[in-house]
C-alpha distance (Angstrom), angle and dihedral (degrees) to the residues before:
residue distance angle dihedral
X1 . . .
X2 3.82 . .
X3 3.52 121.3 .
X4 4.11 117.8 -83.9
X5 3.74 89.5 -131.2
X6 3.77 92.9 55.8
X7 3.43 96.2 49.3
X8 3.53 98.2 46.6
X9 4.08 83.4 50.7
X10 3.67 88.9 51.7
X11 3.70 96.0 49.6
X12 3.78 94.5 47.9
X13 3.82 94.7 51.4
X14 3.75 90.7 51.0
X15 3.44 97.8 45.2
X16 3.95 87.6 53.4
X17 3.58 96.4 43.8
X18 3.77 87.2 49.0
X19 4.07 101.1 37.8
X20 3.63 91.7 107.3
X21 3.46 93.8 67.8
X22 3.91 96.6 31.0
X23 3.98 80.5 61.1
X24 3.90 98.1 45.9
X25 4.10 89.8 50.8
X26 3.99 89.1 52.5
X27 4.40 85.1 44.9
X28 3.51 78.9 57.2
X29 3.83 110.2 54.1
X30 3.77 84.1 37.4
X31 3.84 89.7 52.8
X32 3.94 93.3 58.9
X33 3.58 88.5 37.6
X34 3.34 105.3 62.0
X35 3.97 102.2 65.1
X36 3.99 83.9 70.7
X37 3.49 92.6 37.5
X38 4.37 84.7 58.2
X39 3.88 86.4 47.4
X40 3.58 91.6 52.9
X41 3.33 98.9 54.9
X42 3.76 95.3 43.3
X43 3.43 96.5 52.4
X44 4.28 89.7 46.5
X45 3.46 85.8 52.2
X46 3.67 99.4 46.6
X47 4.08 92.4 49.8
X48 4.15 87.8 43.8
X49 3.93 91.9 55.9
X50 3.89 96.9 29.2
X51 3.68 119.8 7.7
X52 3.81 82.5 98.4
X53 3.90 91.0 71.3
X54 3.42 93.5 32.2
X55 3.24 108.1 68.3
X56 3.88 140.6 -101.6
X57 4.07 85.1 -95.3
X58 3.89 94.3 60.6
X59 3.67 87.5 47.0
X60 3.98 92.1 54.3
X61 3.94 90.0 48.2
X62 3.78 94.0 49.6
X63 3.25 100.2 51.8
X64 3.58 93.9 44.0
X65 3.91 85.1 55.0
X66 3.89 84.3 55.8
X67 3.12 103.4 49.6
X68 4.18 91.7 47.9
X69 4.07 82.1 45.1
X70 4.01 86.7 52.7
X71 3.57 87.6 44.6
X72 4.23 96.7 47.7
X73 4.48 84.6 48.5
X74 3.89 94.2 51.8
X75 3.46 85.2 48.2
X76 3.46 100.0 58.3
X77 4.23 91.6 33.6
X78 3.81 81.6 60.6
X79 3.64 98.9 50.2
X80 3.64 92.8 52.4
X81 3.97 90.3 58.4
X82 3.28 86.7 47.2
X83 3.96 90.0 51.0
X84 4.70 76.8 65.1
X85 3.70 80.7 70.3
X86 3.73 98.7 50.2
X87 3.49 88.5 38.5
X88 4.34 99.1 61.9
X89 3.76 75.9 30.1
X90 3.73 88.2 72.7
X91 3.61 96.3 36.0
X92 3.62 86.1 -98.7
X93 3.84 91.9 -61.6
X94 3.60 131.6 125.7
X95 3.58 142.2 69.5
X96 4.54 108.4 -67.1
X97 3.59 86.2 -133.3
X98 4.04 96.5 56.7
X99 4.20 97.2 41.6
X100 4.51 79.8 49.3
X101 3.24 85.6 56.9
X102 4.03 99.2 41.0
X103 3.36 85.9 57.3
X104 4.14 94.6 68.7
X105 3.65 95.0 79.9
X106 3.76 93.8 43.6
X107 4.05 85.9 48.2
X108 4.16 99.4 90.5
X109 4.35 96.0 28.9
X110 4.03 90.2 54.9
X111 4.01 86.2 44.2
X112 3.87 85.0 41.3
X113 4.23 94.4 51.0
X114 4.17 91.7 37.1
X115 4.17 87.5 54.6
X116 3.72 88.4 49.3
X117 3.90 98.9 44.0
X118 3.10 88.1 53.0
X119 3.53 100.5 56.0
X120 3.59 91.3 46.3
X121 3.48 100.2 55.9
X122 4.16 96.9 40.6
X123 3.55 102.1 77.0
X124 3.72 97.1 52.0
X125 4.05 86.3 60.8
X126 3.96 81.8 52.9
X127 3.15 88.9 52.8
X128 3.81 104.9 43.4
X129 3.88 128.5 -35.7
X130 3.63 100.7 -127.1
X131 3.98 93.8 64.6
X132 3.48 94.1 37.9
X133 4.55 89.0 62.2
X134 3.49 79.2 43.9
X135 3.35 104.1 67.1
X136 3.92 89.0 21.5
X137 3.88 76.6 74.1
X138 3.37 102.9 39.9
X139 3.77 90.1 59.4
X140 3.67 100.1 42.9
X141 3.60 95.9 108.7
X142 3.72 95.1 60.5
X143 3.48 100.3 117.8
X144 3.50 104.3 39.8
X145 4.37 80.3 54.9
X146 3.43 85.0 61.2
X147 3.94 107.6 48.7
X148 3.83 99.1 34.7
X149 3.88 101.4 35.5
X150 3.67 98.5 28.8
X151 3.95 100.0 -127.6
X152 3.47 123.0 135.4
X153 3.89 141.8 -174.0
X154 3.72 120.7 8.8
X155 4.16 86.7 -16.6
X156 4.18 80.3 68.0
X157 3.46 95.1 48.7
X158 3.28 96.8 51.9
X159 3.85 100.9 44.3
X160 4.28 85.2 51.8
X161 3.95 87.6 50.3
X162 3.45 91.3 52.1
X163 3.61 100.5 41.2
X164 4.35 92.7 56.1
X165 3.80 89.0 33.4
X166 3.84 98.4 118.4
X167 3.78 102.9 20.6
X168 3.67 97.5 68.8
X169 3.67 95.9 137.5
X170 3.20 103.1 46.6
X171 3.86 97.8 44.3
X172 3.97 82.2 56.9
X173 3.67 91.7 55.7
X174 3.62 91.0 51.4
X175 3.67 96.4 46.8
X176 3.67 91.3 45.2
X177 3.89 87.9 47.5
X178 3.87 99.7 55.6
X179 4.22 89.7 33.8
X180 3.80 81.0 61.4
X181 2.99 101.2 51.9
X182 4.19 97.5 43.2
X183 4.05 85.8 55.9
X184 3.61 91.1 53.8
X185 3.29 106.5 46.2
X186 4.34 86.5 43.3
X187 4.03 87.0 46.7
X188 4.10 88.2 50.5
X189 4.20 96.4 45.4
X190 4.15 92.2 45.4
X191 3.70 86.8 48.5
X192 3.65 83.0 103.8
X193 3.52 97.0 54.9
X194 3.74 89.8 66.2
X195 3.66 97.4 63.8
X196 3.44 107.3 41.1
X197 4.24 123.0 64.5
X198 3.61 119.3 -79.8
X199 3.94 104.1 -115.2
X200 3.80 87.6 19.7
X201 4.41 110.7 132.7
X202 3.40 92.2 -113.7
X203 4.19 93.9 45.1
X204 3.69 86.7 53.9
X205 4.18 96.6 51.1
X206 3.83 89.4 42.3
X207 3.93 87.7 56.5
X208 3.72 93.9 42.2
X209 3.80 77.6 52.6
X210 3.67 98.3 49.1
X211 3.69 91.6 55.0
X212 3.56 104.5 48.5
X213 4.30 88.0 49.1
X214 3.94 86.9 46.8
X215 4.15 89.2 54.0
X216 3.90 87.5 38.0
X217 3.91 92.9 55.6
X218 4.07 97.2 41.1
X219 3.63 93.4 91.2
X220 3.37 89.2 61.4
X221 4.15 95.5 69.1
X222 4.12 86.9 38.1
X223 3.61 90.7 52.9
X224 4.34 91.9 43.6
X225 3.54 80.1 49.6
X226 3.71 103.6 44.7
X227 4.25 85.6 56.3
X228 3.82 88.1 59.6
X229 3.39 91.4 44.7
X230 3.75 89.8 56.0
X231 3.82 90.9 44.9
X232 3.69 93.7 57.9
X233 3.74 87.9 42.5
X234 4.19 85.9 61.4
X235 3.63 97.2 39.1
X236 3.88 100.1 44.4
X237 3.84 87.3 53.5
């Protein structure tokens, strides 16, 4: 396999060459987000100030309304990381608005094939640890399975099993390598939040900060991953 270090280099420059449009997917999802996001917060606000008077029934509804609005915005947040996919997908071509909106009928499958990977791997960390990072690796490639081959369910498990089967170690490595790296980098930009107050202005715009530079850099381990994807793709043929 290709050196970690040239991978992660080849990521990093295509994620900067392409950040432009990484950004404008995320703009995006956040775009169609947001008019849940507003009824959210006017509906918290109305049952802070008057759910008291109210009524324990108005309460009820509005926070049911909430938590569907919460619901409708992580929908949308989700589609536009899925929209990184279509994006390397398309050889990071493409208008953002049509890979968004490729990413609809992908939506429920990659839900479908996360739900099920996860149950899969789960009770082999009941069972003991080791196996279950074992086949936590073996099925890391999952999702990129199911957008660039098209398989889906227990069809995409089984391809992503069989393409890391034999390179255990030094698909650890790698993973270890780039989740590294992530926690550094995060540890380094929340250095901030440590020394100023928790709830303080400036606390609160640092975190803001923190998350939108955490979402901004994701691509980054979904592209390093895609490229071993794609090498396992060439060797297992």
């Amino acid at each position: 396999m290709s050196p970690v270090l040239g991978n992660f280099e080849n990521a990093l420059r295509a994620w900067w060459k392409n950040l432009k449009k990484i950004v404008f997917i995320y703009l995006r999802g956040l775009l169609y987000a947001l008019v849940p996001m507003a009824v959210i917060a006017i509906l918290l606000t109305v049952n802070y100030f008057f759910g008291g008077r109210l009524g324990i029934g108005f309460r009820v509804v509005t926070i049911a309304i909430a938590a569907l609005g919460f619901l409708v915005s992580l929908y949308f947040f989700i589609r536009a990381y899925l929209g990184m996919f279509m994006l390397v997908k398309h050889n990071y071509s493409g208008q953002e608005k049509t890979l968004f909106q490729e990413t609809r009928q992908l939506f429920w499958p990659y839900i479908g094939l996360a739900f099920m990977t996860f149950l899969f791997v789960l009770p082999y960390f009941f069972l003991l640890i080791i196996p279950g990072i074992i086949l936590s690796i073996l099925c890391s490639f999952t999702s990129y399975v199911l957008f660039f081959e098209n398989k889906r369910g227990l069809e995409a498990i089984a391809r992503s099993v069989k393409l890391a089967t034999g390179y255990f170690w030094p698909l650890l490595g790698r993973f270890l390598f780039i989740g590294v790296i992530v926690w550094v980098f995060s540890l380094l930009i929340s250095i901030p939040l440590s020394l100023t107050d928790a709830g303080g202005l400036f606390n609160s715009i640092w975190s803001g900060v923190v998350q939108v530079i955490s979402f901004l850099i994701g691509p980054i381990v979904l592209i390093y991953t895609y490229n071993i994807y794609k090498e396992l793709v060439a060797i297992k043929k």
